[in-house]
N, C-alpha and C positions, 0 to 999 in steps of 0.2 A: 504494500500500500504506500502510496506515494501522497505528498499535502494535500493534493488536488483532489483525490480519492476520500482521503479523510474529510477533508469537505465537506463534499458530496456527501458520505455515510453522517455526518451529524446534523445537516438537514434534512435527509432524510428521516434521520431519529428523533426531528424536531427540536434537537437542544437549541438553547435559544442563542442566537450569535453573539451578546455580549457576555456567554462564559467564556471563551477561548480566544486564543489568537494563534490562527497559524503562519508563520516569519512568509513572506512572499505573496499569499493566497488570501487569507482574512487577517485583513488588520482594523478590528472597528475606528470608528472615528464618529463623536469624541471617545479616547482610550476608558473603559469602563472604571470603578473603583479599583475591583477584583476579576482577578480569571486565569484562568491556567493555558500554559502556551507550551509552542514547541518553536525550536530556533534554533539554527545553526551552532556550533558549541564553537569555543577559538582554539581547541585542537582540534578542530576537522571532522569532529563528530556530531551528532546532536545532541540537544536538550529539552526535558519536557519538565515543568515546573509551577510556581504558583507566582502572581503577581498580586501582590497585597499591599496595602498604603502605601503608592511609591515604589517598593524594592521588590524587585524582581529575586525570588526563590527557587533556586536547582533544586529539582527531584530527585531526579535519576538523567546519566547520561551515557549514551548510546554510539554504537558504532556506527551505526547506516540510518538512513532516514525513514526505513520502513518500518523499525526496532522502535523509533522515537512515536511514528503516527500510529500504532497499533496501540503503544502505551498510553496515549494520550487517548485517544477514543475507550479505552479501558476505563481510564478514570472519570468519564463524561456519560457511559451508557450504563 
């Protein structure tokens, strides 16, 4: 599963687009309070995590980006 996929699968699931944000694909605007994302990591891997008052919180981070979008549609359905 690729962003773009994950997408797809959470409106499909009807989660509502101000919980998440995925880096490229949904980015709300204006930026919610809270919500959980996924995003490129600065070693080369990715990250899925929570974004709460301001600071952005690592979860869990991942080798490939299919690793990251399954984990995060995990935590949403």
């Amino acid at each position: 599963m690729d962003r773009r996929a994950l997408h797809a699968a959470l409106v499909e699931a009807r989660i509502p687009g101000g919980y998440y944000r995925i880096e490229g694909v949904h980015e709300p605007v204006p930026t919610p309070p809270d919500f959980l994302f996924v995003r490129r990591g600065g070693d080369g891997g990715w990250e899925t995590g929570a974004y709460e008052r301001g600071t952005y919180e690592v979860i869990a981070r991942h080798p490939d980006e299919a690793t990251a979008c399954a984990h995060l549609l995990s935590l949403l359905v």
